[in-house]
N, C-alpha and C positions, 0 to 999 in steps of 0.2 A: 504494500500500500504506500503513494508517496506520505512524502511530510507532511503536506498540507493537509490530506485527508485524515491524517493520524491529530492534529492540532488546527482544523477549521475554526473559522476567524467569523463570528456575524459583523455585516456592517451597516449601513443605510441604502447599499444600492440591491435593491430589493433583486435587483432583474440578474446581479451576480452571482445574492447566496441563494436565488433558488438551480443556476445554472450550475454552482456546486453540486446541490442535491441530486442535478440529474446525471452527474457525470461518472458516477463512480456502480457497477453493477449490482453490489448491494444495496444500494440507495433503490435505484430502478425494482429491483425485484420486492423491497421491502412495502413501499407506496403502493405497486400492482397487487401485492399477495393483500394487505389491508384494506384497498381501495376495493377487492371481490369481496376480501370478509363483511365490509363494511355493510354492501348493498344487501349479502345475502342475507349478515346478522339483521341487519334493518330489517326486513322484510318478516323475517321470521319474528322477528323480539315485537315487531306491533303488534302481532298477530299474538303473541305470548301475552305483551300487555293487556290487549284488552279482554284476551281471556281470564284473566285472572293469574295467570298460570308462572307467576316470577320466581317463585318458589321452586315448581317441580324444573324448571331452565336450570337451578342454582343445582339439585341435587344431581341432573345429570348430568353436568360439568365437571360434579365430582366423581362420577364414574372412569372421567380418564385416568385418578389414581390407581384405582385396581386394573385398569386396563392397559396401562404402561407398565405395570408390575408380574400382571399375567404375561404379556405380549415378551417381558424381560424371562419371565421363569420358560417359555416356551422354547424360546427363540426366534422367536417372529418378528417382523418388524412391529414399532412402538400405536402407527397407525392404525393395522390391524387390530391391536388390542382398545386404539380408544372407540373405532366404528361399532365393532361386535359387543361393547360395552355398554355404548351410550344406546346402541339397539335394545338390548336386554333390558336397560334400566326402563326404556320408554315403553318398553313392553309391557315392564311391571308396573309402573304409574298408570298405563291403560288400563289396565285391569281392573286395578282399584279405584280410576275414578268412574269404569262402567258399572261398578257396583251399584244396587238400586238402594235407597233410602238411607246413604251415606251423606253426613252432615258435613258440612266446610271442616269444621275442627277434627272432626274424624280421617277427614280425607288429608286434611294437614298434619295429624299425627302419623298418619299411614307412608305418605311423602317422606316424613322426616326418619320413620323407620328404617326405608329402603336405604335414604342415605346413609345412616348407620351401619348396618349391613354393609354397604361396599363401602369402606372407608377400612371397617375389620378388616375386608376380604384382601383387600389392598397391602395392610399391614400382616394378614399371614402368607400372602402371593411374596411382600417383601423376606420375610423370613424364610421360607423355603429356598429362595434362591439361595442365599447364603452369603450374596456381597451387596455391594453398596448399588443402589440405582442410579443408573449414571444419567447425570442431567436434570437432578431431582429441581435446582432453580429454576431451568426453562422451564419443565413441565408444571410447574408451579403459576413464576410470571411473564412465560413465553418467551422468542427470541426473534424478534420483527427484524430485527436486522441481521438475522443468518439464516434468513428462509432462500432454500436453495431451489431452483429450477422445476427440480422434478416437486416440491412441494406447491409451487406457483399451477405448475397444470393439473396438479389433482385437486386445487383448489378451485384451479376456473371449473374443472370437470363436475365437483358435487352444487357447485352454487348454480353452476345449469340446470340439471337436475332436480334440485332444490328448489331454484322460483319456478322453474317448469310446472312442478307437481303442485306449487303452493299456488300458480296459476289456476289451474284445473280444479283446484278446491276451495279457490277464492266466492266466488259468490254463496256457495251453501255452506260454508264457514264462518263468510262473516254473520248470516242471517242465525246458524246456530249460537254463534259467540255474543250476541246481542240480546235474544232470547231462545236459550234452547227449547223450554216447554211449548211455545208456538212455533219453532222448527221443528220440534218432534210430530205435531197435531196434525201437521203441513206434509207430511211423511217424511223428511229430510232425516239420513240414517246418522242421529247427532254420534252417537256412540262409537261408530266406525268412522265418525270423521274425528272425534277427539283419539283414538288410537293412531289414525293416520297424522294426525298433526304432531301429537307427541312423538310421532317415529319419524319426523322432518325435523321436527325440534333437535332432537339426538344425534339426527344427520348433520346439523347445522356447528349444534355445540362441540361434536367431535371434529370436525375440522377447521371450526374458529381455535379452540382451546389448542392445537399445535401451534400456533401464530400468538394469540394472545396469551395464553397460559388457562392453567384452572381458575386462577384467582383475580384473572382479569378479562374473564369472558364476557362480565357483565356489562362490559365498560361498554361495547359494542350490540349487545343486545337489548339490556334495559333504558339507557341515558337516553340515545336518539328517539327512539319510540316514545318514550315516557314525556320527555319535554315537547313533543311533534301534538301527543293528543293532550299533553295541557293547552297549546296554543288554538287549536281547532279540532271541530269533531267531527270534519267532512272526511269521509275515510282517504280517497282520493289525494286532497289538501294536506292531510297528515300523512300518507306513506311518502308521497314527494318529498314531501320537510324532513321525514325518518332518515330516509337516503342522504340528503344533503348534508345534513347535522352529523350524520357517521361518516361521511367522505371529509368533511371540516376536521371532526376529530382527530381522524387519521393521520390526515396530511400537516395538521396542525401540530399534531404532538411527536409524528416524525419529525417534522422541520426542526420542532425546539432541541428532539434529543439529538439528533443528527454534529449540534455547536453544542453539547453539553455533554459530558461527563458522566451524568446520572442515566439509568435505565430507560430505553423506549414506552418500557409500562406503564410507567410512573408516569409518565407525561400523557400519553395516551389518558389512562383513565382519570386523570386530573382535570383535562379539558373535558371528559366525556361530565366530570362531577361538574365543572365551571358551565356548560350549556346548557345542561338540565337545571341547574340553581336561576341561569337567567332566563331562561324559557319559563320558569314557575315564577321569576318576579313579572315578566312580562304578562300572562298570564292576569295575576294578583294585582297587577297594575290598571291593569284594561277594566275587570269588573268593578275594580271603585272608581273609574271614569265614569263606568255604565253608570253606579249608583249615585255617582252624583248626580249625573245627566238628569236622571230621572228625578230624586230630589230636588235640583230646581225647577224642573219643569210642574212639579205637580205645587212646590211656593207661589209660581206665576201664577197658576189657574186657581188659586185659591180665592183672591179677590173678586174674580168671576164668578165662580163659583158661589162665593157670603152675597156677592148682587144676585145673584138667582135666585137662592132662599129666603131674602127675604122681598123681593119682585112676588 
């Protein structure tokens, strides 16, 4: 690597340090691999949000534990174990949330069980192997800036796949996730689309969490979505703004770590924390414009109003 790239310099000419950014292969492949996570995490993490569903995203993120630990005890590559993992787990949170007359809180202790479960299993998949797992920080808070080639096209490959599917399932999804008991009346098969959604989910998580880590998956899938449908609730209006807000992310928190010292993750989901906190002041902001608006308007008509009554 030369000097420079070893000791990058920010300065004021904007149109330099991004021509840095683009000049070195890691740089290029880091933005690419982020810029697919982004759109796909987007896509799927609205779709998470407004199901409710941020919880069971969290536990099967933690399934790439045991399935880097499996994938280690086997000898297989580290991917294989987090796909077959995050499948398994989605499989098992289908099941239990098809269960009939299961409460919120029941279904959230049920979620949090599984998670328990593979986190053990992880820790006895570590133990059997007998040595250390190697690359225990990446898989933890990811490594954006040593995503290699062949990880970039099996990224672009699932995130096709991925909104492909979430294409095809987009309208009798969202009409279930809005209300399922009047999708269900409607015939719409909600139970086999919440299976199929949490198995898109798992598909998404396990090949964001190579890139972003376990513990920074959310950065990409809750933040954008979460501040998109604070701002608006036209679905349309908010997946647009999901994508943009995770592409901002991205490119934002590569650029900063790209001149700094500290981890890509750290800045990554720093920004992701800074857009959603201003996406929710904006938000917070707008509806006490509205309430004033309408508190003076309804001061104004008052005096019309005391002429009326006593007219």
């Amino acid at each position: 690597m030369p000097a420079d790239a070893a000791h990058p310099t920010l300065t004021w000419d904007v149109a330099h340090d991004v021509s840095q950014l683009l000049e070195y292969h890691f740089m290029l492949n880091a933005l690419l691999a982020g810029s697919v996570v982004a759109v796909m995490a987007g896509l799927v993490g609205w779709a998470m949000v407004l199901r409710r569903e941020a919880f069971a995203g969290h536990t099967l993120s933690m399934m790439a534990f045991p399935g880097a630990s499996a994938a280690a005890l086997a000898g297989v590559p580290a991917a294989l174990g987090y796909f077959l993992f995050c499948a398994a787990g989605a499989a098992a949170l289908g099941a239990l949330s098809s269960a009939r007359r299961i409460s919120w809180s029941d279904q959230s202790a049920g979620i949090g069980a599984v998670q328990a479960l593979a986190l053990a299993a992880g820790f006895l998949f570590v133990s059997l192997y007998g040595g250390v797992l190697g690359d225990l920080e990446n898989l933890l808070f990811g490594s954006l800036l040593g995503v290699s080639d062949g990880q970039v096209l099996l990224l672009v490959t699932v995130a096709a796949a991925t909104i492909a599917a979430l294409a095809a399932l987009g309208r009798p999804l969202l009409f279930a996730s809005v209300d399922a008991d009047v999708a269900a009346a409607r015939g719409v098969p909600v139970r086999a689309l919440s299976l199929a959604f949490l198995l898109l989910l798992g598909l998404a998580v396990a090949a964001t969490s190579q890139i972003t880590g376990v513990l920074l998956v959310f950065a990409l899938l809750v933040a954008p979505a979460a501040g998109a449908q604070a701002l608006t609730a036209r679905p349309l209006a908010s997946l647009a703004l999901t994508v943009a807000l995770g592409l901002l992310v991205v490119w934002l928190g590569l650029g900063i770590a790209y001149f700094s010292v500290y981890p890509a993750g750290f800045f990554v989901a720093t920004v992701a924390f800074a857009t959603y906190l201003l996406c929710r002041l904006l938000a917070q902001g707008r509806r006490l414009l509205r309430r004033r608006g309408r508190a003076q308007g309804e001061g104004e008509d008052a005096p019309a109003q005391r002429a009326g009554v006593i007219a």
